[in-house]
C-alpha positions in Angstrom: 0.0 0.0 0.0 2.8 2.2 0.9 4.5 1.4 -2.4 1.4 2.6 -4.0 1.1 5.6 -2.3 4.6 6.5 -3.1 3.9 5.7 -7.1 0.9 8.3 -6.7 2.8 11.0 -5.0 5.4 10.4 -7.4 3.3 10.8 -10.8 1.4 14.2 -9.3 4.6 15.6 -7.8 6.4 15.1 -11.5 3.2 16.2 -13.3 3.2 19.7 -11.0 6.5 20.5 -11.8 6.5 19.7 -15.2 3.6 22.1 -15.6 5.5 24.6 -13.6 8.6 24.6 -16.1 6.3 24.2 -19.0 4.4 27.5 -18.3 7.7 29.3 -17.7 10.3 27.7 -20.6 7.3 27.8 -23.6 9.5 31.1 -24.8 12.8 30.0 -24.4 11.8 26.8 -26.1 11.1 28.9 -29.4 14.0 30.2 -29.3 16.8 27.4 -29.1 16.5 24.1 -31.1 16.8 22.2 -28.3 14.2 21.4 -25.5 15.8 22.0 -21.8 15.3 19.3 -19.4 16.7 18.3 -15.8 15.8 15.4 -13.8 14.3 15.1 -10.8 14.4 13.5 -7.0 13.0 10.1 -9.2 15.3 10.5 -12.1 12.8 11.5 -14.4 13.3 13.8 -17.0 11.5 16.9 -16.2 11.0 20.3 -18.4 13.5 23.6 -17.0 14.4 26.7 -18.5 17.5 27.0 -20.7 20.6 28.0 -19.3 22.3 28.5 -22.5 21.1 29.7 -25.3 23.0 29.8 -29.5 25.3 32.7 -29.8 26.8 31.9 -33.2 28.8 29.0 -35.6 31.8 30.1 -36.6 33.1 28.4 -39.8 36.3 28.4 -41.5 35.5 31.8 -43.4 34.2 33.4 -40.8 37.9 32.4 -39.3 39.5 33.7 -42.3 41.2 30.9 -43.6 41.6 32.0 -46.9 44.3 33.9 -45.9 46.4 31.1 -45.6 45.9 30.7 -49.3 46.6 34.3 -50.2 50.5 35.0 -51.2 50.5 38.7 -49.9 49.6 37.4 -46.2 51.9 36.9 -43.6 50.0 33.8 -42.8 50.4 32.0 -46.4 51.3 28.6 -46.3 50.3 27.8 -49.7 47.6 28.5 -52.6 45.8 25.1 -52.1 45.7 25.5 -48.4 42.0 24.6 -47.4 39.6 27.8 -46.7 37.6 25.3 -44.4 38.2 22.8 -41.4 37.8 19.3 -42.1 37.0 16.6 -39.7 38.3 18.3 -36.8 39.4 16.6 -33.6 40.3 19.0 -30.6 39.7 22.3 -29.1 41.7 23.7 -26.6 41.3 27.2 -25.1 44.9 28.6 -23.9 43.8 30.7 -20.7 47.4 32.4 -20.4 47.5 33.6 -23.5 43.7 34.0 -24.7 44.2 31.9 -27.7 42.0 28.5 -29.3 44.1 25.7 -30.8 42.2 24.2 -33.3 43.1 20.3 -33.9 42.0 20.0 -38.2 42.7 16.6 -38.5 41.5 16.0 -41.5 43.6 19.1 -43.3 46.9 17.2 -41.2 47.4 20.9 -39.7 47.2 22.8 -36.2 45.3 25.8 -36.0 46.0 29.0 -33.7 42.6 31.2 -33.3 42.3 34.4 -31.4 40.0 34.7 -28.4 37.2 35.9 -30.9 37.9 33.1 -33.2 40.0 34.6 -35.8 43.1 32.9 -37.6 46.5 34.1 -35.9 48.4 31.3 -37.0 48.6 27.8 -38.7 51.4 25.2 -38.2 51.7 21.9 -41.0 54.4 19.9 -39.1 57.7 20.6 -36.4 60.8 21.8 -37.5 63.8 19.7 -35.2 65.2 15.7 -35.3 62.9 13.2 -35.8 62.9 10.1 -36.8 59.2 10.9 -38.9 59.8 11.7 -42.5 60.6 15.7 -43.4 59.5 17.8 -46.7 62.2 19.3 -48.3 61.7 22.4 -46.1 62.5 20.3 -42.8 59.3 20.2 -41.9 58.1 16.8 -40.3 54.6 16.6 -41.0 51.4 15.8 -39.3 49.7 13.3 -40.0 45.9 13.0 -39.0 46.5 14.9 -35.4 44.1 14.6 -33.3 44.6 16.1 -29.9 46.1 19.0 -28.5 47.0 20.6 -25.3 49.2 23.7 -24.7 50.3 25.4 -21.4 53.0 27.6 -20.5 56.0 25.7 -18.3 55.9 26.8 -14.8 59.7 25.9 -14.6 61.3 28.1 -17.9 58.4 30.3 -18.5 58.0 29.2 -22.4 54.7 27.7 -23.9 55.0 24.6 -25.1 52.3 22.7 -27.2 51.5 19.2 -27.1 49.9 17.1 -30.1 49.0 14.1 -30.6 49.8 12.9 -34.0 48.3 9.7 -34.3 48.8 8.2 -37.8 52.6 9.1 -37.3 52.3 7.0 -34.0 53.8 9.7 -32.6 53.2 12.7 -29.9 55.2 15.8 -29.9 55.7 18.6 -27.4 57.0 21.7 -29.6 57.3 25.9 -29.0 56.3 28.8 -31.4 58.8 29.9 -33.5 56.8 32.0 -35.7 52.9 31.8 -36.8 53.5 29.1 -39.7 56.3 27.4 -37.5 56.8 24.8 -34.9 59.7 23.7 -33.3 60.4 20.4 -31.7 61.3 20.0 -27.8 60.4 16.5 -27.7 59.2 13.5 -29.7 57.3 10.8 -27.9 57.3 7.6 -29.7 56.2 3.8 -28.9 57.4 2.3 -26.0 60.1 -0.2 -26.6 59.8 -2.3 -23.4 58.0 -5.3 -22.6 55.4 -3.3 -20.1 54.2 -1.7 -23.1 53.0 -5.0 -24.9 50.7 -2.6 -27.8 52.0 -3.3 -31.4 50.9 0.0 -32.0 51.3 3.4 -30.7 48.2 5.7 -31.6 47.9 8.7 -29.7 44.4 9.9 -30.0 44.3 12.6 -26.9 47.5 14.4 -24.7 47.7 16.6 -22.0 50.9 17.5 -19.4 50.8 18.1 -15.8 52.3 20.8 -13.9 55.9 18.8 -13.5 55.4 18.1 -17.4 54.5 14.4 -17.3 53.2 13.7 -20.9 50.0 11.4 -20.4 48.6 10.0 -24.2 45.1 8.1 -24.4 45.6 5.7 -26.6 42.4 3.9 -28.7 44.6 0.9 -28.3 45.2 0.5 -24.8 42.8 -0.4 -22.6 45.6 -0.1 -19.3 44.9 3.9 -19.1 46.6 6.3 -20.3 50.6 5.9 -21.3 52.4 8.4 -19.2 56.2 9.9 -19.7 58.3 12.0 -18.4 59.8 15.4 -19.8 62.5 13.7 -21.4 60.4 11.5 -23.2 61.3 8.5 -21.2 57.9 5.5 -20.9 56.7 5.6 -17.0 53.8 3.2 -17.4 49.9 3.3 -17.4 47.9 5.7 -15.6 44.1 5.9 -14.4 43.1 2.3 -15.8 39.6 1.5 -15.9 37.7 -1.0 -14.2 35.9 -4.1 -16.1 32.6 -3.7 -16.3 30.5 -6.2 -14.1 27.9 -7.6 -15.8 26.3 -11.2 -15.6 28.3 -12.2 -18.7 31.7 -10.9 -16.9 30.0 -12.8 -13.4 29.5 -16.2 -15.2 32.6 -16.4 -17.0 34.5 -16.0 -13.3 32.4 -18.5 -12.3 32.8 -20.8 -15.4 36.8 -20.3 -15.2 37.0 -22.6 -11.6 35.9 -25.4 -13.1 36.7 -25.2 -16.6 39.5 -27.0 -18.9 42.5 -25.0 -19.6 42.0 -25.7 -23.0 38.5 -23.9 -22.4 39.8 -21.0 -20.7 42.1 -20.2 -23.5 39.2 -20.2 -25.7 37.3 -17.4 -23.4 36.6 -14.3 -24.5 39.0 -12.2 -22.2 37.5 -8.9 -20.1 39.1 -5.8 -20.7 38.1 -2.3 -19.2 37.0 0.1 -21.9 39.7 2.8 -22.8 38.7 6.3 -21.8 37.6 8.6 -24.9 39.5 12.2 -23.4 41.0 13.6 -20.6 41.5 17.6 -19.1 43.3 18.5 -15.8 42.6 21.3 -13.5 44.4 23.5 -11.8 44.9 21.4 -8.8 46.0 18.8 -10.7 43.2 16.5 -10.5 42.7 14.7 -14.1 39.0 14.0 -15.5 38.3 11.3 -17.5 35.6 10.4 -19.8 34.6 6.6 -21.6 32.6 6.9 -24.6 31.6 3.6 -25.2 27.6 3.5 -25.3 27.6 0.6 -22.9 29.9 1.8 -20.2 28.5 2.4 -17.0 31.4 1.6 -14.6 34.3 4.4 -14.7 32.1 6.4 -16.9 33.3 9.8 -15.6 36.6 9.5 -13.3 38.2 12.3 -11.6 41.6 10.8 -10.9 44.4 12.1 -8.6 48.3 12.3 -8.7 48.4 8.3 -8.5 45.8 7.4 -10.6 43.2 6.7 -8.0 39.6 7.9 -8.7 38.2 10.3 -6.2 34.6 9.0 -7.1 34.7 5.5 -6.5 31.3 4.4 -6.9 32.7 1.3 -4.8 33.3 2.9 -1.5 29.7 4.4 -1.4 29.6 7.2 -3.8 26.7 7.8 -6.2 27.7 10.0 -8.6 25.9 9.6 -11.9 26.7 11.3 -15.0 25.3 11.9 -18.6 21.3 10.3 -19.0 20.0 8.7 -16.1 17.6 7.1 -18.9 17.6 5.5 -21.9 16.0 7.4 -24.4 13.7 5.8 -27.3 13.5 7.9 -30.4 10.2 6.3 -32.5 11.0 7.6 -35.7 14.0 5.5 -36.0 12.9 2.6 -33.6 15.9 2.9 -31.8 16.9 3.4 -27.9 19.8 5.4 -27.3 22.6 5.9 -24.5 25.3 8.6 -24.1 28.5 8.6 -25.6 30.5 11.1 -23.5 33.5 11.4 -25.7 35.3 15.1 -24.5 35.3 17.1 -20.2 36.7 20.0 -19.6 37.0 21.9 -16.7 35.6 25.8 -16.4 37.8 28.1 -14.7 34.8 28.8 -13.0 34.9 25.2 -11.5 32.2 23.9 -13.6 32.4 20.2 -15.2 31.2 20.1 -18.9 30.9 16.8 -20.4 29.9 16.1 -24.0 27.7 13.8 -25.2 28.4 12.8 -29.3 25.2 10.3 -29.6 22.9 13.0 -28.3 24.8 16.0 -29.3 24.2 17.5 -25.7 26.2 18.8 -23.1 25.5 17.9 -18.8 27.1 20.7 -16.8 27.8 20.0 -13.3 29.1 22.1 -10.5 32.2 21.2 -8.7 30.2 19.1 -6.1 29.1 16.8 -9.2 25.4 17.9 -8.9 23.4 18.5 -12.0 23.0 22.1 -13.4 21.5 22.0 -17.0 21.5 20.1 -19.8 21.5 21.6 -23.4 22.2 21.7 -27.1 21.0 18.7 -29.8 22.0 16.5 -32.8 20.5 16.8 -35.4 22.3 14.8 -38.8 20.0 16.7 -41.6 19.6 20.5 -40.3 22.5 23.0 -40.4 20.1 24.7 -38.0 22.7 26.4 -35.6 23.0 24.9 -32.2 22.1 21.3 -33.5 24.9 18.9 -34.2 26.4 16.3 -36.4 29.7 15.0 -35.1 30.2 17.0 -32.0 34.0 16.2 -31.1 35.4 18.2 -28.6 34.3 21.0 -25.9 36.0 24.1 -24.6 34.5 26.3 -21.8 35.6 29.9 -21.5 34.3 31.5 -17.7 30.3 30.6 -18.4 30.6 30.8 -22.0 30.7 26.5 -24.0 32.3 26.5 -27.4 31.7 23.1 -29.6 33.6 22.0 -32.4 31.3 20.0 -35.1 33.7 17.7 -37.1 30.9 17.3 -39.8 30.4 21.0 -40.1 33.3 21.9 -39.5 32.3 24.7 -37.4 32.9 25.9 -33.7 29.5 26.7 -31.9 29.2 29.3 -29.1 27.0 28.8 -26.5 26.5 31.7 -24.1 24.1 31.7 -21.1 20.7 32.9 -20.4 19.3 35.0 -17.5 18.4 31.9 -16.0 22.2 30.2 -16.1 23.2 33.7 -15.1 21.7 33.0 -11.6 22.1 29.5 -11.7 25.9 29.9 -12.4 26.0 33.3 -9.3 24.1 30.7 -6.7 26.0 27.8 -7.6 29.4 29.7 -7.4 28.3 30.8 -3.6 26.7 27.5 -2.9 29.8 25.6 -3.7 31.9 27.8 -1.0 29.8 27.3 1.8 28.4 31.2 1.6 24.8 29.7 1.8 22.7 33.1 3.2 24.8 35.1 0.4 23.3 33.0 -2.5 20.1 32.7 -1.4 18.5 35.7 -3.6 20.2 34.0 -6.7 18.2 31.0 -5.7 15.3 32.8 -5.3 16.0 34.0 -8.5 16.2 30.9 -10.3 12.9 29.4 -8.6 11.3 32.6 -10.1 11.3 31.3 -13.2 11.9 27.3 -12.8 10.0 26.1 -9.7 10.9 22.6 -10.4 14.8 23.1 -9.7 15.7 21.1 -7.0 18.7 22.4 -6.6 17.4 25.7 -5.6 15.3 24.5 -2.7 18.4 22.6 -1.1 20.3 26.2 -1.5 17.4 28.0 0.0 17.1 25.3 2.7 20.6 25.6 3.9 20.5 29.6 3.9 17.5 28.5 5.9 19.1 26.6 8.3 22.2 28.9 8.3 19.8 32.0 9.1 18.3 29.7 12.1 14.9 29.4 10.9 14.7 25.5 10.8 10.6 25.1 9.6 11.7 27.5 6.6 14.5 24.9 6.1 12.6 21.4 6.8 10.2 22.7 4.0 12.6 23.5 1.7 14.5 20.3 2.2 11.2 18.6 1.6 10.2 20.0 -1.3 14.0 19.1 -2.7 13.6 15.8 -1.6 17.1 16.3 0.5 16.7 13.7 3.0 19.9 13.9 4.5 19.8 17.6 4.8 16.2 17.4 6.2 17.0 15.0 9.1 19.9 17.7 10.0 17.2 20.3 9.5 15.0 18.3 12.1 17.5 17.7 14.6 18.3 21.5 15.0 14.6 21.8 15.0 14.2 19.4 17.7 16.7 21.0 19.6 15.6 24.2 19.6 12.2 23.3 20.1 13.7 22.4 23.8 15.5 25.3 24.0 13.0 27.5 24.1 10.3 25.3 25.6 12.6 24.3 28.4 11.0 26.2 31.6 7.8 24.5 30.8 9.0 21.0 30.1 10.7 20.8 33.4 7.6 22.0 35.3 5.5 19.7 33.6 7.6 16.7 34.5 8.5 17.7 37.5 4.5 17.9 38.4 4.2 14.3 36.6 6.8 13.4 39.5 4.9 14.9 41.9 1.7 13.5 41.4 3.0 10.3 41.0 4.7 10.4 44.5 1.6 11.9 46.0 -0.3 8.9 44.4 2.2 6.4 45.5 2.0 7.4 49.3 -1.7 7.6 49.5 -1.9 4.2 48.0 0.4 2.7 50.7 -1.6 4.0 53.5 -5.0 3.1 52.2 -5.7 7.0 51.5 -7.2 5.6 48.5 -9.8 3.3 49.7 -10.9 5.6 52.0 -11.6 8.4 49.6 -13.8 5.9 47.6 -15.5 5.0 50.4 -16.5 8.4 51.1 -17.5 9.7 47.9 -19.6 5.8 47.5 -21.5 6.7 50.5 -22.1 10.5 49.2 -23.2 8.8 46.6 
């Protein structure tokens, strides 16, 4: 019956808010191409206002690529250099410097990009010994690069920048030496040790840590990523994943105590699932993504120094990332999952993970809770803000840039009023500065009342402020059961506090009476009352 109950509560709770965000997001729904939705305490997909709304797609000649085809421009490389981006990789916003590095894989060519998304410069290949093959000119060149990461070194000052040039089984670490030129620090080739036991070497994704560890994600290498030093010497895998657990992976363990050796060889053997992409914060922690549809263990890692991941489902946490449903789309027939295949880390603190199935992005705040989903594919529009082949993500403060290897084109995504307060509470929130965010939250339940995560806020400025009924309804409404029983227990407390005086007389009287009954009981006080008031009677 209870069960029941709960199903009913459930279904009108869901309905109220979803009529809630409908009334207030029917606008903002005619304006994007995509529908905003959050989930709620039951992880159903619920209607909200759009955080972000389409700014503009950038394309090549809006980039001004033709100058690299134009002989009177210091940028010329040559007069068949491509005016437009094709099959592009990587993104990777340089925050020193202000600048977009622009993986164009399928041109075999890095591009530099000013903060507003104009060409500044365009590199082919390294200049320096290696043991690739050169052009006439010195120039080793790329070969299908697909991932880039640049930073400046905190021990000499320069900026180096790190590719990935995977069909030259290869990754390089180079500086600037002019806007057409790179020249080569280091090469980082396949490991020739028996560790690395990989016929191939295909680095697909790089990044460097503050000490200038190289770490490559390799689609080959299921171990984690293969980490080396600065000097380009192998120092193993880092940040494996786990093997999924599934009744298939259970049976098989089960199967291999009593099988045949001959029979175990012939077993399919479980691997973990490579991660997709990688970025590292500023503190050093390094955020993983795994892009296969069917991954749900080690889905989204946030790995420290050793490797170890901070959000170990295992010892209790539940942090859930992308879909917390599978989606089923009737005009194909189909049910879909995520594919996160790119993360990267605001400097705001925000966690942005892309999804390529869905072509929508889940922004979480550093806590991991949910924000706002947005953006859409969409295989047969050019409409802008749908995608075909979203491949990478950049985040600059609260603005989301998107790079479309399909379209060949660079999406920005700025935010709505809405995100504006959401992005305000959530930066208070996540300091502990509770009372100082609640009018943001109060803000943001203006115009989605479904929110959850506004009532929590609201709730702990509540509880913060001392007015604990304010706070248990709050905490109720979220569905914050943890924070409600802390809500209650402050209640309770107080509750006795103030009611102290009177409690104390009132037991104290119980005691009293009690005593007083006990004595006239012993000495027959009581019979003799009844007798009297019988014979009144």
């Amino acid at each position: 019956m209870l069960s029941y109950k709960n199903s009913i509560k459930r279904i009108v709770t869901s309905a109220l808010a979803a009529a809630m965000a409908l009334t207030m997001t029917t606008a903002a729904f005619a304006d994007e191409p995509y529908t905003a939705y959050n989930y709620d305490y039951w992880e159903a997909a619920i209607p909200s206002q759009s955080a972000y709304r389409v700014d503009v797609a950038v394309t090549g000649a809006d980039m001004g690529l033709d100058r690299l085809s134009d002989p009177s421009d210091k940028l010329f490389i040559s007069e068949e250099a491509p005016s437009t981006m094709k099959d592009a990789k990587d993104l990777f916003y340089d925050h020193d410097n202000d600048t977009f590095w622009v993986c164009d894989t399928g041109n075999d060519r890095i591009l530099r990009l000013s903060k507003d998304l104009k060409i500044t410069g365009c590199f082919e290949g390294v200049l320096g010994d290696t043991e690739i093959a050169v052009r006439d000119d010195g120039v080793s060149t790329f070969d299908g690069p697909s991932g880039i990461y640049v930073k400046e070194s905190l021990f000499d000052g320069k900026l180096y920048v790190y590719i990935a040039d995977a069909d030259n089984s290869r990754a390089v670490k180079c500086t600037v030496k002019s806007d057409t030129q790179l020249e080569l620090v280091q090469e980082y080739l396949k490991p020739e040790t028996k560790l690395y036991d990989s016929k191939v070497f295909n680095p697909s994704k790089i990044l460097a840590d503050a000490a200038e560890n190289v770490y490559c994600v390799c689609k080959s290498i299921t171990s984690g990523a293969v980490q080396f030093n600065a000097a380009g010497e192998f120092q193993g895998f880092y940040g494996a994943n786990r093997v999924e657990v599934t009744a298939a992976v259970i049976a098989q363990q089960l199967w291999r105590k009593i099988a045949s050796n001959e029979q175990i060889q012939g077993m399919k053997r479980n691997v973990p699932v490579e991660y997709a992409n990688f970025d590292i914060d500023d503190d050093g922690f390094v955020y993983t993504v795994t892009e296969a549809a069917n991954a749900q263990t080690d889905a989204v890692k946030k790995l420290n120094p050793a490797g170890y991941n901070i959000w170990d489902n295992s010892v209790g946490d539940e942090y859930k990332f992308g879909d917390l449903t599978t989606e089923y789309d009737p005009t194909s027939n189909k049910s879909y999952k995520c594919r996160l295949t790119d993360i990267v880390v605001s400097d705001n603190g925000t966690i942005n993970i892309l999804d390529f199935e869905n072509g929508r992005v889940f922004q979480y705040d550093k806590l991991c809770n949910l924000l706002c989903i947005f953006g859409t594919k969409n295989s047969t529009s050019d409409q802008e803000g749908s995608f075909t082949s979203p491949n990478a993500i950049e985040a600059v403060g609260n603005e989301i840039f998107i790079l479309d290897g399909s379209k060949n084109d660079i999406t920005i995504y700025t935010e709505t009023t809405f995100g504006h307060y959401v992005h305000s509470a959530v930066a208070l929130y996540d300091e502990g500065r509770y009372v100082d965010a609640k009018p943001e939250w109060e803000e943001v339940v203006k115009r989605d009342g479904g929110y959850a995560l506004a009532y929590t806020g609201l709730g702990k400025a509540a509880l913060t402020e001392g007015e604990y009924s304010k706070a248990l309804d709050y905490f109720k409404t979220s569905y914050d059961q943890d924070d409600y029983d802390k809500a209650f227990k402050y209640a309770r407390e107080e509750f006795l506090r103030k009611h102290f005086t009177a409690i104390m007389i009132i037991i104290i009287g119980l005691i009293v009476v009690l005593i007083a009954f006990n004595i006239l009981r012993r000495h027959g006080v009581q019979k003799f009352l009844r007798t009297i008031i019988k014979g009144g009677d």
